[in-house]
C-alpha positions in Angstrom: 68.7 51.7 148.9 66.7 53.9 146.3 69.0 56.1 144.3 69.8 59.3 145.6 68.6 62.7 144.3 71.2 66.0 144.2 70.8 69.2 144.0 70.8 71.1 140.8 73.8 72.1 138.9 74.4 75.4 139.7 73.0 76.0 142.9 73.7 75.8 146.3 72.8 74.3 150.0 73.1 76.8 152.5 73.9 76.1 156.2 76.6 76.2 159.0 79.0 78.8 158.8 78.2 79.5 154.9 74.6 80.5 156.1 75.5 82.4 158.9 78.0 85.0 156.6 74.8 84.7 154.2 72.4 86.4 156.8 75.2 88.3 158.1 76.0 90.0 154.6 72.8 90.4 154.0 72.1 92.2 157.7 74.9 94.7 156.8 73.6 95.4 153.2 70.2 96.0 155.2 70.7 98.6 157.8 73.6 100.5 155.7 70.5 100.7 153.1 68.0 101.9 156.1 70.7 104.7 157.0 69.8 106.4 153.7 65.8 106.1 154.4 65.5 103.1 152.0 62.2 100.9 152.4 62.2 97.0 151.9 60.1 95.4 149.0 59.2 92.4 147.9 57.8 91.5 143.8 57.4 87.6 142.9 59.5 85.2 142.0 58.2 84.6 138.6 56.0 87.7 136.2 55.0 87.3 132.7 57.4 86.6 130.3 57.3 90.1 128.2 57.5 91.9 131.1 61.3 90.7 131.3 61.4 90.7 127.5 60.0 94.5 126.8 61.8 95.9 130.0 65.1 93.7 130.1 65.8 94.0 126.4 65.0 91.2 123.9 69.1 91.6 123.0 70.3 91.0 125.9 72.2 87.5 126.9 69.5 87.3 129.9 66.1 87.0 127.4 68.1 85.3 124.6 69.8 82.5 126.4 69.7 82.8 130.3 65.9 82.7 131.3 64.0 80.1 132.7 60.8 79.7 131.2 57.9 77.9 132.4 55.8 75.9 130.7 52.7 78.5 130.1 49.1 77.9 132.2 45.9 79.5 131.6 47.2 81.3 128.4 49.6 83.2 130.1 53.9 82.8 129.7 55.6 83.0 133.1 59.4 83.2 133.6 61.2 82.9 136.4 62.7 86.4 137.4 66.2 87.0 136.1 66.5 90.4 137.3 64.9 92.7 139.9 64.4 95.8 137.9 61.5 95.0 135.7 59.1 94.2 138.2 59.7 96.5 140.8 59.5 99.3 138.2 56.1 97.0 137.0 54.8 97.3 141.0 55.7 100.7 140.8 53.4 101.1 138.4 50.7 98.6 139.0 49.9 100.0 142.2 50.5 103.5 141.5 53.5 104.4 144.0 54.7 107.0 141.6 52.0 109.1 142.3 53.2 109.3 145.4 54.3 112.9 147.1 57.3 111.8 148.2 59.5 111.0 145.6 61.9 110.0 145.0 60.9 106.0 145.7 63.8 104.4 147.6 63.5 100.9 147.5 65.9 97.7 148.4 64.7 94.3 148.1 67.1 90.7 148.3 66.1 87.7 146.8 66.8 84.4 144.7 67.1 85.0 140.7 67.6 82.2 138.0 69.6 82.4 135.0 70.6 79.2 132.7 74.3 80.4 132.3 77.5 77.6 132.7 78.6 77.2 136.5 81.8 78.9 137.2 83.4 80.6 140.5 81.1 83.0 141.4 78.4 82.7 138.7 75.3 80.4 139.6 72.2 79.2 137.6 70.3 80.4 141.0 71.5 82.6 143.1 70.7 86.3 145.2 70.9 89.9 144.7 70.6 92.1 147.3 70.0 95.6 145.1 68.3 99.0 145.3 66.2 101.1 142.8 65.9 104.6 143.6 62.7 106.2 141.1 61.5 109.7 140.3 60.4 112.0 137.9 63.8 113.0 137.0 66.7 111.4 138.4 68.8 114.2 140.3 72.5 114.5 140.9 71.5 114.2 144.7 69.3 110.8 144.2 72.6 109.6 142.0 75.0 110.4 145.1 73.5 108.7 147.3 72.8 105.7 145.3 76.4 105.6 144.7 77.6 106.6 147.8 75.2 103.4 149.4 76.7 101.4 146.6 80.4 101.9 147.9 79.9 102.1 151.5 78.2 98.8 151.6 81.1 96.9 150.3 84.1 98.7 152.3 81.7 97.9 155.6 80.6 94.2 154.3 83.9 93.3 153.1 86.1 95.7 155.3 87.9 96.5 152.3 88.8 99.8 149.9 86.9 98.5 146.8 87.4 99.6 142.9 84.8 101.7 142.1 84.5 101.6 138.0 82.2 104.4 136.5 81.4 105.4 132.7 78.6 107.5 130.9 76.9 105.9 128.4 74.9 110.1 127.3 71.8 110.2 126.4 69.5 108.3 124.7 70.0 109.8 121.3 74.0 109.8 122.3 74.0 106.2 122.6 72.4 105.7 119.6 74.5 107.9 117.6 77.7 105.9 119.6 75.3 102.5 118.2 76.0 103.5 115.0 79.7 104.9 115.3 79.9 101.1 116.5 78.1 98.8 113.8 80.3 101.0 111.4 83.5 99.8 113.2 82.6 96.5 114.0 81.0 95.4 110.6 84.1 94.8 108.9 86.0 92.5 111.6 83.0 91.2 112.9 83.9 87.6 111.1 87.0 87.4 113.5 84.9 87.7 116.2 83.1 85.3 118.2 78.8 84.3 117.1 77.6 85.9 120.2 79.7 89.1 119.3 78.2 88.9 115.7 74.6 88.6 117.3 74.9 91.5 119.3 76.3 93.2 115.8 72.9 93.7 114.8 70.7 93.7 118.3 72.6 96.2 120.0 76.7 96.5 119.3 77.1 98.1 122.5 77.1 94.8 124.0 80.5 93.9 122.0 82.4 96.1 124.8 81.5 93.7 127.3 82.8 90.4 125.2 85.1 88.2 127.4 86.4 86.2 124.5 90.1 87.1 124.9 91.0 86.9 120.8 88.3 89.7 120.3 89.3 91.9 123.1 92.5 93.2 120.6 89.6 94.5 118.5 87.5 95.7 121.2 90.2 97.8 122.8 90.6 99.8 119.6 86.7 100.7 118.8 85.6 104.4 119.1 85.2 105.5 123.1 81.7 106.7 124.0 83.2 109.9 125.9 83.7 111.5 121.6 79.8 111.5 121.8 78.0 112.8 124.5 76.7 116.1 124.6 77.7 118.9 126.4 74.7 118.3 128.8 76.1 115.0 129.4 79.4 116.0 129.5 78.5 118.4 132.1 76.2 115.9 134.2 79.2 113.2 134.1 81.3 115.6 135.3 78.9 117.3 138.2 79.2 113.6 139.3 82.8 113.3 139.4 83.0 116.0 141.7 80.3 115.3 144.1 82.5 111.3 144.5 85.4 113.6 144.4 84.0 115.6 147.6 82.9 112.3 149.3 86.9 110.9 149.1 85.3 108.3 146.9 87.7 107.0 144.6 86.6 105.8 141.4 88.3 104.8 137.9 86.6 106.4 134.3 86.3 103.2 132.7 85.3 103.7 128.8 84.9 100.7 128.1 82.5 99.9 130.5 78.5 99.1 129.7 76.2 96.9 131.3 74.3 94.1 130.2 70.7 95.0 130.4 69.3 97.4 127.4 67.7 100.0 129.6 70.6 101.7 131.2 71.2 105.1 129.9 73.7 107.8 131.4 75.9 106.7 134.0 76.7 102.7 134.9 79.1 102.0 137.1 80.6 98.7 138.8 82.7 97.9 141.7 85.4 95.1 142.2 87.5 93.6 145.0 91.4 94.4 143.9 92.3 91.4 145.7 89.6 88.8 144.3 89.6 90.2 140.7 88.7 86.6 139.6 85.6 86.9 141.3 84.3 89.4 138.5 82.3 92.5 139.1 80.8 92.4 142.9 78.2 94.5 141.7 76.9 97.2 139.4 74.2 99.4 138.1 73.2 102.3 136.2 70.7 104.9 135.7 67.9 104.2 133.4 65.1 106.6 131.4 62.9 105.0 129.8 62.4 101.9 131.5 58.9 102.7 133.5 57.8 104.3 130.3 58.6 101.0 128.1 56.5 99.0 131.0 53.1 101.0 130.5 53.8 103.8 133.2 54.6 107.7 133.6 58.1 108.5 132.1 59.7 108.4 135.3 63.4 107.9 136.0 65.2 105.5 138.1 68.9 104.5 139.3 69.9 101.4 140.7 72.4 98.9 141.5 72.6 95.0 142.5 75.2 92.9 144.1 75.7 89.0 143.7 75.5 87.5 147.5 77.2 85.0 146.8 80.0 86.9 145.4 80.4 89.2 148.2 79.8 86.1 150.6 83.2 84.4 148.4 85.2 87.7 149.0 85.0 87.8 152.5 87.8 87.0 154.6 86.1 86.1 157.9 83.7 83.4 156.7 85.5 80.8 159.2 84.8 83.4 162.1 81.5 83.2 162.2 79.9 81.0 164.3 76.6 80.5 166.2 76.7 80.7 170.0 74.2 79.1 172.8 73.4 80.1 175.9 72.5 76.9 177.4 73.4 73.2 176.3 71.5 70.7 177.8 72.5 67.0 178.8 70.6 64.3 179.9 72.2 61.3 181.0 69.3 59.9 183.3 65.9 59.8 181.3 63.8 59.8 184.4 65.0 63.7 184.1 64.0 64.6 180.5 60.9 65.9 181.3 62.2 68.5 184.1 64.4 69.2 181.6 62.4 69.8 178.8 60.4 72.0 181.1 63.9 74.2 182.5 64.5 74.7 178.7 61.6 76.0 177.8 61.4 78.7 180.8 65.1 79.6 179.7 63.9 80.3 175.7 60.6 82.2 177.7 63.6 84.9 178.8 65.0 85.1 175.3 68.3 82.6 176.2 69.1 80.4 173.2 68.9 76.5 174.3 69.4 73.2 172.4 70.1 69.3 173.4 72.3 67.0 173.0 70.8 63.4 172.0 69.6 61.4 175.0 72.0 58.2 173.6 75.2 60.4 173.7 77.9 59.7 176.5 78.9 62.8 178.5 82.1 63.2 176.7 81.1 63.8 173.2 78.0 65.5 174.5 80.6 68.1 176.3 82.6 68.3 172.8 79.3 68.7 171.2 79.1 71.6 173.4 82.1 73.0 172.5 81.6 73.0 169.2 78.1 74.9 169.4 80.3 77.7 171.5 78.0 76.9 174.2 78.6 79.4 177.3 76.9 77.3 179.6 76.1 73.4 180.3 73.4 72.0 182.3 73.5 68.4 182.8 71.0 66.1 184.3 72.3 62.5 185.8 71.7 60.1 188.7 73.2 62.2 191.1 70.8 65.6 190.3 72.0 68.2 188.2 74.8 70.3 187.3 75.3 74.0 185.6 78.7 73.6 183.9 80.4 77.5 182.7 82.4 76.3 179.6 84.7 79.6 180.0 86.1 78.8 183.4 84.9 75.2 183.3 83.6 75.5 187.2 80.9 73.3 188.1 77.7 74.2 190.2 76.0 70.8 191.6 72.2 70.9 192.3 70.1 67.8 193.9 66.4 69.4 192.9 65.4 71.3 189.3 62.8 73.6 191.4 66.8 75.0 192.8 67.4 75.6 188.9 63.8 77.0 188.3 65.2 81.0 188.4 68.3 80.3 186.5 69.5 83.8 184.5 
């Protein structure tokens, strides 16, 4: 027997029950999104490198460490996205959508992405996001809203739960980098207690430090200056104009100072949400506004906010996995051979009117074949033996017994 070949580490199979929560998820993320007039898109699985390094952020753990690279063809660099962002801002641009009249964009999109990070619960080297980006020229406190209104609703309907909303506001873009340096100037003289990725980010961009998970640094962490001592009063003001619009929705939400995401381009507010009771799990999702991303990528200096959620995440921290099951309208058993064909034929006219059909093998006894049945939560058995055929109701278990198939030929 030739060796066998598995799947790679850090991804997954997907079928039976686990695929059926999958599509179900991703049906609910779907139609919540189409309630607030966003449009499906679709970018390709792999762009050119720099698009991922100029828009993601060449400090970033995802460009540094976590991409996967392929090996470059006709003088170009291609990597496998890590991210949705970058190239839906990049088809944005490249085919113009922004000059659009009416903006803002609204898009959602769902899809595999690939990061080389270690395995763990929750955290895969491929796996989805299911996300929005919401683009215009300037990013209003209405567009913000409802990205973040979408953002919770989604997970209290997906998961039937009353999620933690986490928010923080990272200002401006001169802000931040006047909070940058308020950093490197705390950080510089510890940073030798600290772990080598904390020390890299020292010098790439120390507002990644916040987001260390080394539990020796966090002691340090905890103490360094709080980003809320320098915003502006326009951010002050546009944080708080937020605040109230969740506080009118009865959205609750925790000020987290601490918080910041890992992708360079957010600027003002990012935000994540959790699951109290499967904290383990990590973030569910998150997002953030961003300024100057489009600009950064060759395009108009547009705005955008958005948000992503891991699938498989949200597919771990449901509780009704086991629940979900497919159904069938019509199982079909043939136990005299002489009768596949009619069958075969009766199957096909019940699929023409939309019923769902399937077969059991020709080699399997009636017993397991009626299990088999059972197991496929079939509503209805037809069976086909030497004595003509049968139309079994698996809810009451009654029996209809037929001699011809032309009697079964207008079967509802």
């Amino acid at each position: 027997m030739a060796q066998s070949i598995n799947k790679p580490r850090g991804t997954l199979d997907y079928f039976g029950a686990n695929k059926l929560a999958f599509d179900n998820l991703v049906n609910v993320l779907n139609l919540e999104a189409q309630k607030y007039g966003v449009e499906p898109i679709e970018v390709p699985v792999f762009e050119e490198s720099k698009l991922f390094k100029r828009g993601v952020g060449e400090s970033t753990d995802i460009v540094n460490k976590e991409t996967f690279d392929l090996t470059p063809k006709g003088g170009h660099d291609y990597t496998l996205r890590p991210e949705f962002t970058a190239g839906i801002n990049r088809a944005i641009i490249e085919n113009k959508l922004y000059a659009s009249p009416d903006l803002p964009i609204k898009f959602y999109y769902c899809g595999p992405i690939f990061r080389y990070e270690r395995p763990q619960v929750g955290r895969f080297r491929e796996f989805h996001q299911w996300g929005v980006e919401f683009v215009d020229k300037k990013v209003d406190l209405i567009t913000t809203i409802s990205c973040l209104s979408l953002f919770y609703n989604q997970v209290k309907k997906a998961l039937e739960i009353d999620p933690i909303l986490k928010v923080n506001f990272l200002g401006s873009f001169s802000s931040r980098e006047e909070y940058k340096k308020a950093l490197r100037l705390y950080f510089e003289p510890k940073i030798g207690q600290m772990c080598p990725d904390c020390q890299r980010r020292l010098e790439q961009n120390p507002l990644r430090i916040l987001d260390c998970k080394v539990t020796e640094d966090r002691p340090i962490i905890e103490a360094a200056p709080l980003v809320t001592n320098f915003l502006s009063d326009e951010d002050k003001s546009e944080y708080s104009e937020i605040l109230k619009a969740l506080d009118s929705l009865n959205i609750p939400y925790v000020c987290d100072d601490k918080l910041v995401r890992g992708l360079d381009y957010y600027t003002g507010l990012v935000f994540e949400i959790y699951d109290k009771d499967n904290l383990e799990l990590g973030a569910l999702g998150g997002g953030g506004k961003y300024g100057h991303l489009m600009n950064d990528l060759g395009g108009p200096d547009f705005e955008g906010v958005g948000y992503s959620f891991g699938v498989e995440r949200l597919v771990l921290a449901r509780k009704n996995i086991e629940e979900l099951k497919n159904s069938l309208d019509y199982f079909m058993i043939v136990l005299d051979k002489t009768k596949a064909n009619d069958m075969i034929v009766l199957a096909n006219k019940l699929q023409q009117k939309n019923h769902s059909v399937s077969f059991a093998s020709m080699d399997k006894a009636l017993t397991g074949a009626i299990k088999m049945a059972d197991r496929m939560n079939s509503k209805m058995v037809i069976i086909a033996d030497n004595r003509g055929y049968h139309v079994k109701n698996m809810s009451t278990r009654t029996q209809i017994d037929y001699e011809s198939i032309s009697d079964l030929m207008d079967i509802e």
